[in-house]
C-alpha positions as semicolon CSV with decimal commas, in nm:
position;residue;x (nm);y (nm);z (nm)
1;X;14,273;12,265;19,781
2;X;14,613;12,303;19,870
3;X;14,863;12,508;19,573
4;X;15,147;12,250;19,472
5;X;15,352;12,500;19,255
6;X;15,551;12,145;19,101
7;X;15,220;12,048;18,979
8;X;15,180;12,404;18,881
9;X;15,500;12,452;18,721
10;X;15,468;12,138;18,489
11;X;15,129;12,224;18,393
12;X;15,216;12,583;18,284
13;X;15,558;12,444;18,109
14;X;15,336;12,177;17,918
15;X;15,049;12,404;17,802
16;X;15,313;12,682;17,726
17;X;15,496;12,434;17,500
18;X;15,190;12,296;17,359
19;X;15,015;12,625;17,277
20;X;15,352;12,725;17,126
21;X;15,396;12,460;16,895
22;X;14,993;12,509;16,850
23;X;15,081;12,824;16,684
24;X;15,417;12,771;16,507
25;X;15,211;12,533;16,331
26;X;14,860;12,683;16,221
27;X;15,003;13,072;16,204
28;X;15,378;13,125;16,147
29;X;15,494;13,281;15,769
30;X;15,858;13,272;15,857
31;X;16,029;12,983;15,985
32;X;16,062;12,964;16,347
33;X;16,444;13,051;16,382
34;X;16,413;13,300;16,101
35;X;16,152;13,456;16,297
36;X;16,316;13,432;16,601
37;X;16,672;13,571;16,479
38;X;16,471;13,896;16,291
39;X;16,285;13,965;16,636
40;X;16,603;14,023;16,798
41;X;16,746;14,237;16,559
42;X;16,438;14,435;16,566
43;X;16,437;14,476;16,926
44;X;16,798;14,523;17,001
45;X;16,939;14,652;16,668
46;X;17,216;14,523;16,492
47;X;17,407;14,227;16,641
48;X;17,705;14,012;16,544
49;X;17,672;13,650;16,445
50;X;17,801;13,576;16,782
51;X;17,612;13,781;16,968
52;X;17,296;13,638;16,765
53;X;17,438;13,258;16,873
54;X;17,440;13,339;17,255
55;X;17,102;13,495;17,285
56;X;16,924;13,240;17,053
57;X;17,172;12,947;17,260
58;X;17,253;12,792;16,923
59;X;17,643;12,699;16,781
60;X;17,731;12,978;16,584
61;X;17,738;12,727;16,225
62;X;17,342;12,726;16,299
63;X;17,347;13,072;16,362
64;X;17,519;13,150;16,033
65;X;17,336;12,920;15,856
66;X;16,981;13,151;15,975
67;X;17,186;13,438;15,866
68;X;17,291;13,332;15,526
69;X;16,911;13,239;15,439
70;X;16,775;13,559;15,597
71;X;17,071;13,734;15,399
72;X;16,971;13,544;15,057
73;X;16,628;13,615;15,105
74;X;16,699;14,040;15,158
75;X;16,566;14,033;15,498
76;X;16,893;14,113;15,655
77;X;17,232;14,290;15,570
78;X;17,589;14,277;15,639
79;X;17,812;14,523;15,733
80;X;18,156;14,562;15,873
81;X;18,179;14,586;16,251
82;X;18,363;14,914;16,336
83;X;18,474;14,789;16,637
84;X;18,602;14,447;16,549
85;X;18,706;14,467;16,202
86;X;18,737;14,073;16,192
87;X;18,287;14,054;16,203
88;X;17,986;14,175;16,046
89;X;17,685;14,328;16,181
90;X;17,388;14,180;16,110
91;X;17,073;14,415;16,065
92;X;16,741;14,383;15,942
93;X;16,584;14,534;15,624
94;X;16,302;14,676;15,563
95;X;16,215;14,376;15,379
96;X;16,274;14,220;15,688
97;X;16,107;14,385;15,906
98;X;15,780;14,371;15,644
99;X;15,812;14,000;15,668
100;X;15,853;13,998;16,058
101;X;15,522;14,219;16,129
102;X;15,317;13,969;15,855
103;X;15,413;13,703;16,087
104;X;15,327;13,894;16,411
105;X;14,991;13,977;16,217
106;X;14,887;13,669;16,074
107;X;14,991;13,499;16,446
108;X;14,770;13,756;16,609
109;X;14,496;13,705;16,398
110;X;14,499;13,368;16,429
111;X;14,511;13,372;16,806
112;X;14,251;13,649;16,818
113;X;14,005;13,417;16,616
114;X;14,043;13,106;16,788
115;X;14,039;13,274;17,155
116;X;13,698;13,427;17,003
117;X;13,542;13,097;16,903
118;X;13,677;12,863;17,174
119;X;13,661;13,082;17,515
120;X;13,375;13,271;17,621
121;X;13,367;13,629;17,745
122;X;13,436;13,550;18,077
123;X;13,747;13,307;17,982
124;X;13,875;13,580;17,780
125;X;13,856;13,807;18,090
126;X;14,047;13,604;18,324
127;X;14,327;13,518;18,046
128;X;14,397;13,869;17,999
129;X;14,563;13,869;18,359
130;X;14,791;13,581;18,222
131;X;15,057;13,808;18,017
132;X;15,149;14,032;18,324
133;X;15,185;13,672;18,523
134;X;15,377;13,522;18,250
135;X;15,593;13,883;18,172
136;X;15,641;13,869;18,550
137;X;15,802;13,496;18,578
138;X;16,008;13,549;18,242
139;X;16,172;13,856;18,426
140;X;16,247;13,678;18,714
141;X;16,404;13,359;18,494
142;X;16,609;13,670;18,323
143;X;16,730;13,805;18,630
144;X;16,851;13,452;18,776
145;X;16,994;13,372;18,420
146;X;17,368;13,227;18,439
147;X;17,527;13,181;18,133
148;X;17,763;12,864;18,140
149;X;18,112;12,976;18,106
150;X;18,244;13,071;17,820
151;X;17,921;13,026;17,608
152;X;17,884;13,382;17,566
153;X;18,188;13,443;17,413
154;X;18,212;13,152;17,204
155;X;17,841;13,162;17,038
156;X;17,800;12,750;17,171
157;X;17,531;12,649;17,255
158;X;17,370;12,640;17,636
């Protein structure tokens, strides 16, 4: 059987999205662009608003919007940028981060039971070459990645 890698694509970028959704729905604690938002700043550290905007490729209102309830809820603070004294940086708390890794948990565990009762030793086996595959094409889409001009600096979205 021959490899089509359109018919390949659009089946990974279907079950992807499905799966996705699958778990957004069954596992996540923290709303999805809450979750999303606190991920960053616990990977990269504190960011600006903008800088939040571009890598998320929301407007900057939505942005501050997931700030402001993040921010009401103590998972993030605000403090002056020293380098641009007209922004904030936006970090995560410890609060934060609490909330961030009971959403990573109760995801995992989630995923960890269902992959136990609906795939069978062998299944499990060959899925556990699909992360390096998947980390592999992600870098590759990261690498290619053109931002549209002027969305970077502006926060718009992409």
């Amino acid at each position: 059987m021959a490899l089509d890698d359109d018919d390949i694509a659009e089946k990974l970028r279907r079950s992807v999205g499905r799966f996705v959704r699958a778990v957004r729905a069954r596992a996540d604690t923290v709303p999805p662009a809450q979750a999303t938002a606190l991920g960053t700043l616990d990977r990269e550290g504190p960011r600006t608003i903008a800088e939040l905007a571009a890598a998320h490729r929301v407007k900057h209102q939505s942005m501050s919007r997931t700030v402001g309830d993040l921010e009401g809820l103590g998972l993030v603070s605000r403090s002056r940028n020293e380098r641009d004294g007209r922004s904030f940086l936006i970090a995560i708390t410890p609060a934060g981060t609490e909330a961030l890794e009971g959403d990573r948990r109760t995801r995992r565990r989630w995923l960890a039971d269902t992959l136990a009762r609906q795939l069978t030793p062998d299944e499990r086996r060959v899925l556990l070459a699909v992360p390096d595959l998947l980390d592999r094409l992600s870098e590759a889409a990261e690498r290619s990645a053109r931002p549209r001009p002027g969305a970077a600096e502006s926060g718009t979205e992409r």
